[in-house]
VEXRO-646131 format. One record per residue: x, y, z of N, C-alpha, C, CB in turn. Coordinates in steps of 0.001 Angstrom, whole numbers, plus 500000, padded with zeros to 6 digits. Atoms other than C-alpha are relative to their C-alpha. Glycine has a CB too. Layout:
N
XYZXYZXYZXYZ/...
This chain:
361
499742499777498576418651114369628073500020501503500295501345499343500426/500517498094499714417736117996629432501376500224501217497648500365501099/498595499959499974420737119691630512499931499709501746500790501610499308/500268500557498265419490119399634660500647498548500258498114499775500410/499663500987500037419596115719634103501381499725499320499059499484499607/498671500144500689423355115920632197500725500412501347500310501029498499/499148499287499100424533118042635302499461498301501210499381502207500476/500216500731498659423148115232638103500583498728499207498230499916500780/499110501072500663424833112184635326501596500625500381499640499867498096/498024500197499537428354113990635924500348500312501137501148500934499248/499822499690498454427774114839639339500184498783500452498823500714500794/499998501621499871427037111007639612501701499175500094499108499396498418/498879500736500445430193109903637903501155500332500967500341500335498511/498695498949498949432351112648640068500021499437500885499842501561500560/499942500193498780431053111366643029500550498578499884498713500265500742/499464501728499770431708107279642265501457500206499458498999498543498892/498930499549500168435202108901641074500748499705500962499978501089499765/499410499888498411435993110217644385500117499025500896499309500791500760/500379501265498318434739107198646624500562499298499332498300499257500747/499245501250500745436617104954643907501483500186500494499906500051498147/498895499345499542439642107101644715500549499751501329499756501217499912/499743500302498429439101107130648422500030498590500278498888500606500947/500045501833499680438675103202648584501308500018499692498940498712498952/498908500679500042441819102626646777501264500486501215500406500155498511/498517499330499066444255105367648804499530499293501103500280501973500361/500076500720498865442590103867652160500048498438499736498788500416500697/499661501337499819442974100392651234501549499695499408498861499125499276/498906500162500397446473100778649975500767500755501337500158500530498498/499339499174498998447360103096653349499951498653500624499314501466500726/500365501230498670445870099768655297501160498749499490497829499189499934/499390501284500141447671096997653034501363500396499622499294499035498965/498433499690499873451532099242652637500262498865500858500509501554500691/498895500979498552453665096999655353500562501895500630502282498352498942/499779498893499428454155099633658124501301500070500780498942500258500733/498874499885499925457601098598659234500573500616501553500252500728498837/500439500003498674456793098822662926500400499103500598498842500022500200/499652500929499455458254095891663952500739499189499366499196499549500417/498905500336500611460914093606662648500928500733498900499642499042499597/499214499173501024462190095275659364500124501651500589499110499921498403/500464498946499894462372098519660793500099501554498679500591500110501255/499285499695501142464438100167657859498860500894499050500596498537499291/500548499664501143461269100662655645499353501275500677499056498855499267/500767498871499408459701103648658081500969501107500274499242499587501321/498545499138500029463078105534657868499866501514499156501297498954499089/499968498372500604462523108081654994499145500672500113500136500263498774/501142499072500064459053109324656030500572500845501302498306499225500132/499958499525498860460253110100659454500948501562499610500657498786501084/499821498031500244462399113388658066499083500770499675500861500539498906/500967498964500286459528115038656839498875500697501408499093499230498789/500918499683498896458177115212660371501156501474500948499626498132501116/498962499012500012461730117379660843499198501852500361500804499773498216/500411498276499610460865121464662720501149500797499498499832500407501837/498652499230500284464580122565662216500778499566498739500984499810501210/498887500151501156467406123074659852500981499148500388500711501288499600/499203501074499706470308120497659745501646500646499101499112498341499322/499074499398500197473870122150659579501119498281498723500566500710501900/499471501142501004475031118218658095498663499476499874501245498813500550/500772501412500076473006115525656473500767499182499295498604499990499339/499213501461500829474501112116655474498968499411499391500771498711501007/500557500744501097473380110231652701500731498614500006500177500793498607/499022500896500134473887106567652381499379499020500662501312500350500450/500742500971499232473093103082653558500122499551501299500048499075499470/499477500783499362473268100909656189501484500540501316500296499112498809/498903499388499474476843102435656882500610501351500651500477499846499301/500434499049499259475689105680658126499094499968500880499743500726499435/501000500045499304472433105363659759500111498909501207498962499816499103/499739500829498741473502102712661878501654500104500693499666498365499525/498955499704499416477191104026662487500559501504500889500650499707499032/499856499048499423477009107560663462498429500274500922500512500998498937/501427499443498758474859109285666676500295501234499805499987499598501934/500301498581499420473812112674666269500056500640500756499390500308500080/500239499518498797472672113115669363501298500125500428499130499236500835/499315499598499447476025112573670453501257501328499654500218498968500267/499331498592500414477617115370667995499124501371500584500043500074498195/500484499304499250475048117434669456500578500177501538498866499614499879/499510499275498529475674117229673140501335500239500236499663499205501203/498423499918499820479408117028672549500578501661498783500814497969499262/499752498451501163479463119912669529499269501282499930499730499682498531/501290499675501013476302120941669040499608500602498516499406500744500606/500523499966501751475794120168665692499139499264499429500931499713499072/501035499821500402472810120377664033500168498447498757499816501732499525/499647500862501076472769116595661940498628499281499734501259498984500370/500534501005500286470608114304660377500056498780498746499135500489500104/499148500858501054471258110960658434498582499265499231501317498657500889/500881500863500899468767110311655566500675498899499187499301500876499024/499911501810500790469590106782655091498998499039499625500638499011500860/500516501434499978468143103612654323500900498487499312498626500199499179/499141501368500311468875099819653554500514500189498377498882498403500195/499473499783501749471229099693650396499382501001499334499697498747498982/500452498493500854470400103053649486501102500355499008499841501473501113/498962499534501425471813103362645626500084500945499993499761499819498646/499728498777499685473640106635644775498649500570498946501742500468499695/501120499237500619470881107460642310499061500463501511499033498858498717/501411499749498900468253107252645572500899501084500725499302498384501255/499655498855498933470925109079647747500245501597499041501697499442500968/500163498771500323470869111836645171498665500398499752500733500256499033/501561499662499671467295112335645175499415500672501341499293498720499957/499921499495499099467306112235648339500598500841500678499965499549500283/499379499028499784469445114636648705499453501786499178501340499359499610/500434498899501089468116116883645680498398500790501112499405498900497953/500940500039499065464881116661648180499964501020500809500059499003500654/499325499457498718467091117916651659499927501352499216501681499323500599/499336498391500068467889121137649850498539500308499814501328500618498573/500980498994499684464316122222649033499274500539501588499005499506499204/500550499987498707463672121662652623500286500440501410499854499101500115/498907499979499066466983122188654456500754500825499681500665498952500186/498603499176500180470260123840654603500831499725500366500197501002500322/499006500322499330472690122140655227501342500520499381499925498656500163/498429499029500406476435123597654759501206498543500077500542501695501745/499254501199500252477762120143654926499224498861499760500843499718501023/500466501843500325476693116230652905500839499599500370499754499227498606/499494500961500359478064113601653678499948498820499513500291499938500436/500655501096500928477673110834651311501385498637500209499749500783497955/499266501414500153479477106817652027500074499607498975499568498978500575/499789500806501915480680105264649062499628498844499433501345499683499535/500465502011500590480042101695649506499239499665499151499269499007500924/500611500507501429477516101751647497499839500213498919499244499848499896/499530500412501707478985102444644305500535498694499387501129500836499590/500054501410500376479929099042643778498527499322499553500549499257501217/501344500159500703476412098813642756499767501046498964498837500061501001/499982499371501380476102100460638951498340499884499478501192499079498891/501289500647500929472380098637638481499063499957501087500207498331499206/501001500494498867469095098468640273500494498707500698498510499686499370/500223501800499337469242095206642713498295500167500627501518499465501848/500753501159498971466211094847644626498330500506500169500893499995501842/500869499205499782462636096036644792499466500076501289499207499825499219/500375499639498376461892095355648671501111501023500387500074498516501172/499111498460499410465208097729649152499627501199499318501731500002499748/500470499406500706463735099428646619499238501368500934499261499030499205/501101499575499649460510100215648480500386500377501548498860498967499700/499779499636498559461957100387651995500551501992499808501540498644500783/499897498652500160463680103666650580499050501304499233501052499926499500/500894499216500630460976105102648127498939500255500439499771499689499053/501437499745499954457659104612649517499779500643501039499166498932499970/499856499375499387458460106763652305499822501937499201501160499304500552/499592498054500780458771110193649964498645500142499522501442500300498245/501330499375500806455915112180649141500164500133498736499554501341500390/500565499604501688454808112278645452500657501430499706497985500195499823/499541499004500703456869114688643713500912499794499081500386500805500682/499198500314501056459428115071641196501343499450500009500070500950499408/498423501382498885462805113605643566499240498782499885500422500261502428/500725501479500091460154110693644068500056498838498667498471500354500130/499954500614501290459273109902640414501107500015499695499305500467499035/498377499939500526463249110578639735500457498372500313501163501352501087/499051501769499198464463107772641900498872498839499575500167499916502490/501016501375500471461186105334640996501196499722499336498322500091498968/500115499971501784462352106022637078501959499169500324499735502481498789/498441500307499871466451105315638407500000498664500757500920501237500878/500197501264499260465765102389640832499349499122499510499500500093501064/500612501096500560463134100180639102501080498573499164499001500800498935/499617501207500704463989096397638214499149499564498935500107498965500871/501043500167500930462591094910635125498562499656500396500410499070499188/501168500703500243459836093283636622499095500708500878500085498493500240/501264498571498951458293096600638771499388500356499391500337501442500678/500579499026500334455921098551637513500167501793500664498854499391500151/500822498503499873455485102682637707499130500161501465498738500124498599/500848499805499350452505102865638691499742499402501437499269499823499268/499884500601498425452654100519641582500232500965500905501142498985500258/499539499198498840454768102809643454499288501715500135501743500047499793/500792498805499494452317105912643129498602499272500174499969501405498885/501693500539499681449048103756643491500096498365501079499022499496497956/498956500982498588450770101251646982498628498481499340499708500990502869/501160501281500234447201098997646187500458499103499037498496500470499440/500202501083501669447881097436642911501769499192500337499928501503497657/498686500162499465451576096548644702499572498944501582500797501824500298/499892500585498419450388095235648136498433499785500240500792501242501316/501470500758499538446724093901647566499875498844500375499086499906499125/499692501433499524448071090587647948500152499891501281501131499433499471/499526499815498504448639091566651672499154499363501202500041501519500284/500840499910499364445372090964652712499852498581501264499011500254498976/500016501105498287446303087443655151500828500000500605499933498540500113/498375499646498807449253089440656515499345500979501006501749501078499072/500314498709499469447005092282657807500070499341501497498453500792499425/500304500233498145447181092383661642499797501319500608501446499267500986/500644498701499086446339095027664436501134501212499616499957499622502041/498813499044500485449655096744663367499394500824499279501170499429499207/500190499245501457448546097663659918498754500847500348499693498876498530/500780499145499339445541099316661734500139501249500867499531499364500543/499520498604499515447028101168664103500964501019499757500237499901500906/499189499052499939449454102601662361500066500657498571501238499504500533/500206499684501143447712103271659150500062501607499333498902499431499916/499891498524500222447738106907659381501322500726500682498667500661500595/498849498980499775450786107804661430500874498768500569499681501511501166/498876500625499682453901106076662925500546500206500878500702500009499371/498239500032499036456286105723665848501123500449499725500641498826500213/498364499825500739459564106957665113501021498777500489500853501668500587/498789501068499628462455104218665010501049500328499949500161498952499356/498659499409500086465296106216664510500294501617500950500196500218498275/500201498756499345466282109494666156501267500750499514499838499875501641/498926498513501176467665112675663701500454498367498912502427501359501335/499185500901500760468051109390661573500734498736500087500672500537499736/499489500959499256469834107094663567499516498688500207500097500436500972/501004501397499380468613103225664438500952499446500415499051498920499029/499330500293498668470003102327667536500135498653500143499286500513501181/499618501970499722471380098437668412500814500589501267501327498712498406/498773499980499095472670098288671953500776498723500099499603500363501381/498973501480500167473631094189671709501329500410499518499408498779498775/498747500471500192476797093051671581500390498958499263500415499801500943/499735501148500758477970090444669155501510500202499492498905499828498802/498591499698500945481886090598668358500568499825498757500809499557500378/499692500319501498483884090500665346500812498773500715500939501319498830/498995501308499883485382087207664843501027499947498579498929498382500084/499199499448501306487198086170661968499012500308498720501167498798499489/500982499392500412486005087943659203500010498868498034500405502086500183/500065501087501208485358085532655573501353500662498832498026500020499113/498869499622501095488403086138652740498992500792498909500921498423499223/500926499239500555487286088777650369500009499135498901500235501496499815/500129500729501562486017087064647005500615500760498992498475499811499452/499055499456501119488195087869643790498762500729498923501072498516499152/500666499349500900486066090099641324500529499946498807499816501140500314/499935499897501017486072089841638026500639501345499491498924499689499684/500171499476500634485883093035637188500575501222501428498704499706499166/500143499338498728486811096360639973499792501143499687500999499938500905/499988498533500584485829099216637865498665500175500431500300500288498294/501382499809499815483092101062639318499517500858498833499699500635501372/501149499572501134480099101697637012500004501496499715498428499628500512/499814498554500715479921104714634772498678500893500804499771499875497948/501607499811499187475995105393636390500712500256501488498659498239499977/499579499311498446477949105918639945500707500878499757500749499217501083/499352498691500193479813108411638721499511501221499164501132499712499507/500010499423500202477878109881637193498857501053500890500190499619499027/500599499705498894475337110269639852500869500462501491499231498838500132/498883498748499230478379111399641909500319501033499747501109499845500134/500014498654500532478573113904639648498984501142500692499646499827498536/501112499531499327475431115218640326499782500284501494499191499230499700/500243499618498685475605114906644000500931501414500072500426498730501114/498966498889499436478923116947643971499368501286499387501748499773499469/500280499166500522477237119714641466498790500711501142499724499535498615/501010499364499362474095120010643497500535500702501162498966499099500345/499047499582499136476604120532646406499869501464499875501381499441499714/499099498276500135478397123701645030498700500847499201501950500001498605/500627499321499933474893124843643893499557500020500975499499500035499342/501063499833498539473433124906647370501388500729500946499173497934500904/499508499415499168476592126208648973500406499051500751499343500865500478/499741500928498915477390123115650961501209498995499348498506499154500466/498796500794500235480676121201651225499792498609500181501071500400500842/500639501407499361480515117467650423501317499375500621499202498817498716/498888501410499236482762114627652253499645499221499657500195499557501415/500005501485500403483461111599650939500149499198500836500828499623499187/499914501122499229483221108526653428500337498851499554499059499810500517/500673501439500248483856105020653812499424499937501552501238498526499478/499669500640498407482683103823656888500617499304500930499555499619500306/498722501094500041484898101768659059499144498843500373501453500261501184/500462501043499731482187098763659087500834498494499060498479500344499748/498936500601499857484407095853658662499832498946498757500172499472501465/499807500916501055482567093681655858498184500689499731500523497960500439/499273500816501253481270093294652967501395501036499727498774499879498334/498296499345500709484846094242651548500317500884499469500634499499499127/499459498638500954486304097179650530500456499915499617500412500953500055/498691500210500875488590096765647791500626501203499825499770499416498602/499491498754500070491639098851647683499758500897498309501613499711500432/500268499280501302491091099025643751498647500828500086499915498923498776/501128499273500003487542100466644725500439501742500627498853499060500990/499712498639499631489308103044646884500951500673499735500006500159500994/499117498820500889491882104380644562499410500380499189501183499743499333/499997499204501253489972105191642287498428501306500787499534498600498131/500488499292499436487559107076644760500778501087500416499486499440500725/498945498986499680490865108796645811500326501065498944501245499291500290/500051499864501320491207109399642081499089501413500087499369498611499173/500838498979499982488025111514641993499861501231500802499135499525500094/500267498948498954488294113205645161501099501139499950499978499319501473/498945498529500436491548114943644271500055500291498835501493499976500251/500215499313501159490398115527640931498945501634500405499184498744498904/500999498779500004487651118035642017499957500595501369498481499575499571/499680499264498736489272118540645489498961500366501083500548501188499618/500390500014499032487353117287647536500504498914500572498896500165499990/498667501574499097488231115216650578498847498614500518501126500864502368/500544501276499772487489111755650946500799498884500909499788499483498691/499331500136498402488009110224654441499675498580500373499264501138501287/499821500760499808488410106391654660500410499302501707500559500077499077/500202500490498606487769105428658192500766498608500490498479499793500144/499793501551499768488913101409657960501093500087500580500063498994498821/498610500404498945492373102033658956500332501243501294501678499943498814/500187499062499276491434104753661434499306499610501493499288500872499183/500955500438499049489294102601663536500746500081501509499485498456499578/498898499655499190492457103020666273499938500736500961500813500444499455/500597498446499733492118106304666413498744500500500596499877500600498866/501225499824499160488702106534666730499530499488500929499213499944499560/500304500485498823488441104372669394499227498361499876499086501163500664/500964501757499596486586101020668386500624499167500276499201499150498975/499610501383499607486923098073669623499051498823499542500096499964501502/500925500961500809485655095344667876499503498749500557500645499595498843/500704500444499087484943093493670512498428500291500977500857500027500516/500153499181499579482765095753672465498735500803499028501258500429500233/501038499014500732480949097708669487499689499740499017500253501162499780/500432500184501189479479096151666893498783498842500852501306499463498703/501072501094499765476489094055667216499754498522499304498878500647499744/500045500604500761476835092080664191501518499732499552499115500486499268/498879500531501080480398090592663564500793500797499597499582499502498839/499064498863500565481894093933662337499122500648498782501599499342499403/500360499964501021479620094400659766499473501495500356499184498823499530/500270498803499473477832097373662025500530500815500868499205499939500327/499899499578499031478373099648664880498613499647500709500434501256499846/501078499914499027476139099138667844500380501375500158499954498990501350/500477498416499612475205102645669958501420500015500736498286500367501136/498368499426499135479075102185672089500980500764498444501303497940500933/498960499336501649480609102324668187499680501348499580499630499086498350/500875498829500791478063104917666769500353501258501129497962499573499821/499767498647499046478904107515669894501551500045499933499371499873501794/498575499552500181482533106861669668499987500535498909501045499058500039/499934499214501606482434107436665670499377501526499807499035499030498847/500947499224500162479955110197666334500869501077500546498644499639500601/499311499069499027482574111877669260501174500494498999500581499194501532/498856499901500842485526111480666566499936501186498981500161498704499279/500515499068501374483442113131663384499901501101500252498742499780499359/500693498304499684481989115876665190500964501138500026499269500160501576/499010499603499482485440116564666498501033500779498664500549498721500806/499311499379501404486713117191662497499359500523499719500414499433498913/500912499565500779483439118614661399500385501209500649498560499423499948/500124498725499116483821121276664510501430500996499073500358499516502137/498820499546500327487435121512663643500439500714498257500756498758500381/500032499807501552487737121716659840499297500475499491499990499228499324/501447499689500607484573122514658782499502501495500524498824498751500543/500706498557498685483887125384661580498802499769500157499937501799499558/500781499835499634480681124505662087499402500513501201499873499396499735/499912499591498588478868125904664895499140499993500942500285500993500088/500650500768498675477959124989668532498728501019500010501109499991501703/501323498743499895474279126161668148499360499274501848498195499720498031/500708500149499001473508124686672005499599501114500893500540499179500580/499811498245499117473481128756673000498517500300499643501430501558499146/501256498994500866470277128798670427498907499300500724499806499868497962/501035500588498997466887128470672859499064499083499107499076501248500819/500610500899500809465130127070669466500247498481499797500130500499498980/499555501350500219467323124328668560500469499215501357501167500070498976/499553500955499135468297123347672042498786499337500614500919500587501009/501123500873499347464704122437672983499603499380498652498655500873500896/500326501325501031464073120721669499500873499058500472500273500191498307/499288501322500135467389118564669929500145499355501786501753500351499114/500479500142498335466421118679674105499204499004499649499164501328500924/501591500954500010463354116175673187500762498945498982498125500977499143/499067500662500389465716114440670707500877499385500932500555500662499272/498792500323499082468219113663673435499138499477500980501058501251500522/500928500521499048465463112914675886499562498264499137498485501352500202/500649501068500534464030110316672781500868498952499961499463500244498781/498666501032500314467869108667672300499888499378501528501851500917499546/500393500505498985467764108243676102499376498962500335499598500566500341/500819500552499463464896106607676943499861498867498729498846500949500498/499537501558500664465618104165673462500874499185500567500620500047498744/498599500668498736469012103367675595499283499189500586500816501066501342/500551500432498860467335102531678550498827498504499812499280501403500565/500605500516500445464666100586676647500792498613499549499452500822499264/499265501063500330467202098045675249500648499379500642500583500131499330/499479500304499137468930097816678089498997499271500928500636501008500387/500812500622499276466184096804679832499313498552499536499132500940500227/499877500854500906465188094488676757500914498518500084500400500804499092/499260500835500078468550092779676936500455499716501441500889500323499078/499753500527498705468922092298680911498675498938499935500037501264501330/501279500509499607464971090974680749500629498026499026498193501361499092/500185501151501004465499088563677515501462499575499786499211500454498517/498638500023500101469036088579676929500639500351498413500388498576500515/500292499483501846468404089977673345498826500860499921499566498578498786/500822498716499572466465092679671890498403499450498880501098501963499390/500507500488500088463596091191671585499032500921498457499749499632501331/500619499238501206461850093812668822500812499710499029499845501510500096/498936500116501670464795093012666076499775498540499896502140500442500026/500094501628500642463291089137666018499688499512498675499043499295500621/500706500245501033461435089319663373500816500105498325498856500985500245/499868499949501520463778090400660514501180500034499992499407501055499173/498574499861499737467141090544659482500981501384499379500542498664499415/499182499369500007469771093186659104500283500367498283500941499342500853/499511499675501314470601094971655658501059500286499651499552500742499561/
């Protein structure tokens, strides 16, 4: 073979490389699940990377942040700079990743990280899995949390090559997965995912007896880590619970969180018997039974926090700064006009007709 003809054989190969390449990433962008409609949860962690400004807090954590505190309203009431990288059952391995992440990107001078889910020591789930991972760009936080989250029966590679994971998709595809193959809607705002329904707490089920109430050595030690990365970045963490009303908090879970927090002096701020204070009514602000805050809970909790963060913390009212008040100006405009949207939703239908499709994490 004359070396002309050797150069147009690997030019050959390069090129059916590339187009082999490009087939799979575009047919794995088309057959992901885009999380646009019922589940919304899984389009949660890409949406920070679309982030212009710095974030004076970010919360870490599941369920019990992202759907209990409003930004927006520590903003127009503080102005403080927040955002809550959550997702569904987000393990503390994922929320330290995700956190390890925030600092190359951010600055925040205050985490706050919920605890609840240290009662989880072990992967559970690979759709919660994927609702929180497949959102993060390819890097070395990414592969961290795969390598910490995987159940036996995941693969790796799946989660950097979406095709070989979601080729089976192909008699789910609909106009969705088309139009929103390259970019996304936002469903949250600074983090947030808004419920205006109403659903009260009733009575709430007897907590089940546990075997066992020692939390796992793997949450602590990935608490470790959160708190270290902390005091290397300069930022003070807070310990949470949230005050969402079930699954159960055991007091043995939260002495020994108390345990830790005045071992290394930091403070850890148990909301459940505070709910008073802060103003809920459990009638009134939850959507689900007690289990969440709707947007009346999430602005009271939001008016309360801001009110210690301002106080304790000193953080400070940046609504003076012309940058950040027209970033979180278009933010406050976006919370708005979600309001209004649900409201209009639940006078039309009498429910919110976009949360049909899936259920609650």
């Amino acid at each position: 073979m004359t070396k002309t003809k050797s150069k147009v054989h690997i030019l050959a190969i390069v090129c059916v490389l590339i187009f082999v390449a490009a087939a799979v990433w575009l047919l794995g962008k088309l057959l992901q699940p885009k999380y646009m409609s019922g589940v919304l949860e899984g389009a949660m962690t890409a949406e920070y990377y679309e982030e212009t400004t710095n974030h004076d807090v970010i919360f870490i954590g599941d369920c019990e942040v992202y759907e209990n505190f409003s930004p927006v309203t520590m903003w127009e009431e503080y102005g403080i700079t927040s955002y809550i990288r959550g997702s569904a059952q987000q393990l503390i391995w994922q929320s330290y990743y995700l956190l390890e992440e925030a600092f190359e990107l951010d600055s925040p001078k205050v985490v706050v990280y919920n605890v609840q889910a240290m009662k989880y020591s072990e992967p559970q789930s690979e759709a919660y899995n994927r609702m929180t991972i497949d959102g993060m760009p390819l890097s070395s936080h990414k592969v961290g949390a795969i390598k910490a989250s995987m159940t036996e029966d995941e693969d790796f590679i799946s989660y950097l090559i979406p095709l070989l994971r979601y080729h089976d998709r192909w008699n789910e595809i609909s106009s969705e997965d088309f139009k929103y193959m390259f970019s996304r809607d936002s469903v949250t705002v600074s983090g947030y995912l808004m419920r205006s329904d109403v659903k009260p707490m009733g009575k709430l089920p007897s907590a089940p007896v546990l075997e066992d109430y020692t939390i796992g050595d793997t949450c602590w030690e990935y608490l470790d880590k959160i708190r270290e990365l902390c005091d290397e970045n300069g930022a003070t963490l807070i310990l949470i619970k949230s005050p969402s009303q079930w699954p159960y908090w055991y007091e043995e879970w939260d002495e020994q969180i108390c345990d830790y927090a005045e071992k290394y002096g930091i403070d850890y701020l148990n909301m459940l018997p505070l709910t008073e204070e802060i103003g809920i009514d459990w009638e009134t602000d939850t959507y689900d039974a007690g289990l969440h805050l709707n947007v009346y809970g999430a602005e009271k909790l939001g008016h309360w926090f801001g009110g210690i963060l301002c106080s304790e913390y000193g953080l400070e009212d940046h609504r003076g700064d012309s940058e950040l008040a027209a970033a979180w100006g278009e933010k406050c405009d976006a919370y708005h006009a979600l309001y209004d949207a649900q409201q209009a939703e639940l006078e039309e239908y009498g429910y919110l007709k976009s949360w049909t499709l899936g259920d609650k994490a």
